[in-house]
N, C-alpha and C positions, 0 to 999 in steps of 0.2 A: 504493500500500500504506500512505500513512501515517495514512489513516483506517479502516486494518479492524481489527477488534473482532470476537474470537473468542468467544463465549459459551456457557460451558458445555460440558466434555465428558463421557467417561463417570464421571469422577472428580467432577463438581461445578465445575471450574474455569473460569473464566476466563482467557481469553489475549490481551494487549496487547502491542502493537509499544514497548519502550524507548525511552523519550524521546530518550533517548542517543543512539539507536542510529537514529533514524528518517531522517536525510541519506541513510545509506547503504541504507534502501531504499527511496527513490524510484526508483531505476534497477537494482534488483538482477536484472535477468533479464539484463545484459549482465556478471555480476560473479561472482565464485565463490563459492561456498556457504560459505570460511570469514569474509568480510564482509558477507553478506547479512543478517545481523543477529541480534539477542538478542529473547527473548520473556519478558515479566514472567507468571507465572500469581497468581492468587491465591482463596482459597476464601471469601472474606471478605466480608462485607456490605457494607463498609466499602472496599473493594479494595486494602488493604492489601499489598503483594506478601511473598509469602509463599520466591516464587524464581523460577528464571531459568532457561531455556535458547537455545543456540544454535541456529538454521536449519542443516538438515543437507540441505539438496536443492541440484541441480547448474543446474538449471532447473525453471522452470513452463508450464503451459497453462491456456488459459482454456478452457472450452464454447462451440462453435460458438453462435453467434447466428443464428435461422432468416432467411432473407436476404428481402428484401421481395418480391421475383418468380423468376418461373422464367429462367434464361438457359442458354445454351450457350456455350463459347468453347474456341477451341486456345491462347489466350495467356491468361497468370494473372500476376500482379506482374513485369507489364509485361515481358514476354519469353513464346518461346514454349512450351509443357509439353511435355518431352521424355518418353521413353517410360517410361523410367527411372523420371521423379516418379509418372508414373498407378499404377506398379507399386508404386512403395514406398505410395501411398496408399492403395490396395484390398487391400493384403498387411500394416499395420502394423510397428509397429516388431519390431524381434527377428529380421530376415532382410536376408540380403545379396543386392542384385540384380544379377544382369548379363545380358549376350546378349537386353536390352529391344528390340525393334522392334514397327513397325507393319509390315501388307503393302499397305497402302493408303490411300493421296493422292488421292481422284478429282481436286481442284483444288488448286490451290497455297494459294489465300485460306480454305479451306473445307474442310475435311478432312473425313472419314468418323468420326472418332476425334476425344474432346475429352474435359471438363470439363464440369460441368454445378453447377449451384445453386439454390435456392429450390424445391426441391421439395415441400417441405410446403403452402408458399403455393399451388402449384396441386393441392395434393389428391394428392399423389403421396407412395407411404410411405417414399421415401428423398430424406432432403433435400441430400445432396453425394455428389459420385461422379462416376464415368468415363462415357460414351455413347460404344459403336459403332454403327454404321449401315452400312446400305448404300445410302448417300446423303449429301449436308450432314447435321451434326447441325445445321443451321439450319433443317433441315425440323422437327425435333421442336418447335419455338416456335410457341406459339398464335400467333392462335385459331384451334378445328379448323373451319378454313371450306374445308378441299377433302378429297373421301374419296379420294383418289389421290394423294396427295403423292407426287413420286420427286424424283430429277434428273434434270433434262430433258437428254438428248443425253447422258444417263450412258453408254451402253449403246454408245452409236458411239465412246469414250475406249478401249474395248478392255479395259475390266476385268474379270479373271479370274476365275475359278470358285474354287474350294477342297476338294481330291479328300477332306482327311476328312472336311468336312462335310455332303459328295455321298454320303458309305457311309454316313453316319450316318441321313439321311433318308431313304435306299435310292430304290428307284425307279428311272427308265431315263433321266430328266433330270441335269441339273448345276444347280449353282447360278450367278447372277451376283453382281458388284458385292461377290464378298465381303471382308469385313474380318476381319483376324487378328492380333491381338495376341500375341506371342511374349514369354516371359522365362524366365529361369531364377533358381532362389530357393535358398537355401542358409541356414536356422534356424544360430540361433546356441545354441539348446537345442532338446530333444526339443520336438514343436509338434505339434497336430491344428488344422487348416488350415479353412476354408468360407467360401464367398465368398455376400452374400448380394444377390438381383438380381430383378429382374421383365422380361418382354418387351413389346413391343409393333410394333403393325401397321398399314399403310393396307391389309394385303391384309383386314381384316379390313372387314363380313360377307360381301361381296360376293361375295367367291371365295374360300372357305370349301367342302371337299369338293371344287375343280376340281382339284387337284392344284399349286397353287401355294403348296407349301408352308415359306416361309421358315421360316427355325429356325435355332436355336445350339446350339453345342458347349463345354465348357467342355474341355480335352482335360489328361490329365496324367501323367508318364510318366519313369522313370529308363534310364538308359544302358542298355542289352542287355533292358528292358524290356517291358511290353508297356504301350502307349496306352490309358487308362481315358478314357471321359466319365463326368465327377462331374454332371452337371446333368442333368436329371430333373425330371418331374411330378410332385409330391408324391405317395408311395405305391405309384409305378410305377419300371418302367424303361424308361417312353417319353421321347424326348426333347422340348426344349421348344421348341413353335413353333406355324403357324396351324394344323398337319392335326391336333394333339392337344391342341389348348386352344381349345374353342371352344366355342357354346351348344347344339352336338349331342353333345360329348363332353368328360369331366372340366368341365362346363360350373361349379363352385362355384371353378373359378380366372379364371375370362373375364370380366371388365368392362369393357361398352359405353362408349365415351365421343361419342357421338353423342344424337343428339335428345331433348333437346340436352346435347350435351358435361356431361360435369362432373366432368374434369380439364383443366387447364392447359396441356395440350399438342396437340399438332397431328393425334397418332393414334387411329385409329379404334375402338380396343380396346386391353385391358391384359391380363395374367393377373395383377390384383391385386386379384381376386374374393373370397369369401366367409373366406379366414383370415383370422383375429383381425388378424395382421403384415402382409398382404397382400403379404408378399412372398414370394420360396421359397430356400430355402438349399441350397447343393449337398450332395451328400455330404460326406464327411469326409476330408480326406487326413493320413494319420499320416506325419509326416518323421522321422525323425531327426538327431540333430545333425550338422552339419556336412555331410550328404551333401547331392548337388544335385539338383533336382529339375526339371524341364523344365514349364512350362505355357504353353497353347496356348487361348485364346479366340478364336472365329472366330462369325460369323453371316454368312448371306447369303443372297439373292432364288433362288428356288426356281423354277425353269422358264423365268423370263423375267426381265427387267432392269428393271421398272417397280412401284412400290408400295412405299415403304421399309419396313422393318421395324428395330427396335434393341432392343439390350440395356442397362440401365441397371444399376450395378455400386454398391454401395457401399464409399465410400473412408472410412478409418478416421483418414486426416492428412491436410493438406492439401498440395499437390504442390511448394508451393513455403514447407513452411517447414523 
């Protein structure tokens, strides 16, 4: 900080860090806001100081810096990301979280569930955020040199289905390999809530209309309630996944990433087609202060145990600051 130079605000002024005062903001992100220092303004050609105020903030941030490559990981500042952080990250500040889990680990080293970054670099319209899967999120890493990605020998681990996500997509199948992120949120003021995300598939084109149709649920629900899904096809109340986002149907949310690729990641398709954001926002959920609120994000392989599918989430902090 002891070289920035504020210039010009809506009064004409000029704003300089005190000479004085400049020691103690070298370090002031670790220091309280009543020594983080004094500011000189002045309106003058000349820069004459004309007066002076105090720094009145408790802490700073900086703006993310777009990260050189795409990566995935379970571990972030060298420890691993517990549930808790992905929640406070995809939720922002203003909410208290508790009752964070995952429902699935396929591997100890490789989880279904992580962290993700550089998504701009590979052409993707969110650049930080959460990935489930129902597979390694190590499959989502270029380059897309196989149209079948899964985990191999997922499917003999014994991982479960997921009964809301089975009514949501209806049908006479289950799902496998699903993953379900649980938390509970509690605003610390009135809040209207949306999470905003894109899907993606190896089921995609191949088995398109056979009935294997992966999909996600955003699911969200108070005590003696009744269970909402907020997530939807832009414009409908279909949900999101291979049987309604594909180049036979809502086909202006479906983007190929095959021959040849041209995003970054390892699946075969996106639904980050024709909007402007390329991505889709869920509905809205209105909380009120203090009460808690229940959320359930689940996705999983539709019919069979093979072809990952994921959801990519944006996170608004990052998990470990």
């Amino acid at each position: 900080l002891t070289n920035l130079t504020y210039v010009a605000d809506g009064h004409g002024r000029g704003w300089y860090p005190d000479p004085a005062f400049v020691p103690s903001l070298t370090d002031a992100g670790s220091r309280p806001a009543s020594v983080a220092g004094v500011w000189d303004y002045s309106i003058q050609t000349t820069g004459v100081i004309e007066g002076h105020t105090t720094v009145d903030l408790g802490y700073h941030h900086a703006p993310w810096q777009q990260d050189p490559q795409f990566w995935t990981s379970n571990t972030l500042c060298g420890t691993s990301i517990s549930a808790a952080q992905l929640a406070e990250s995809i939720m922002g500040p203003g909410f208290a979280i508790s009752n964070a889990y995952f429902s699935a680990d396929p591997y100890p080293t490789d989880a279904a569930y992580g962290y993700f970054g550089g998504g701009y670099d590979a052409r993707l319209p969110i650049e930080r955020g959460i990935l489930l899967a129902t597979g390694p999120i190590t499959n989502a890493l270029p380059p897309n040199d196989d149209d079948g990605s899964n985990a191999l020998g997922i499917s003999n681990l014994g991982m479960w289905n997921d009964l809301d996500v089975d009514t949501i997509i209806g049908g006479t199948d289950v799902t496998y390999d699903a993953t379900a992120f649980l938390f509970d949120v509690q605003p610390i003021q009135n809040s209207v809530v949306h999470f905003t995300f894109f899907f993606a598939s190896e089921e995609y084109p191949e088995w398109v209309d056979d009935g294997f149709d992966d999909a996600i649920a955003i699911l969200v629900w108070q005590d003696g309630g009744a269970m909402n899904n907020i997530c939807h096809v832009p414009g409908t109340e279909e949900t999101v996944g291979v049987g309604t986002v594909h180049v036979g149907k809502n086909a202006t949310f479906y983007e190929s990433n095959e021959a040849p690729p041209t995003m970054g990641v390892q699946y075969d398709a996106l639904t980050t087609g024709q909007l402007s954001s390329r991505v889709f926002r869920t509905d809205p959920v209105v909380m009120t202060k203090n009460q808690v609120w229940h959320f359930k994000i689940v996705i999983g392989d539709y019919r069979d145990a093979v072809r990952d599918s994921a959801v990519f989430l944006e996170a608004h902090v990052e998990p470990c600051q």
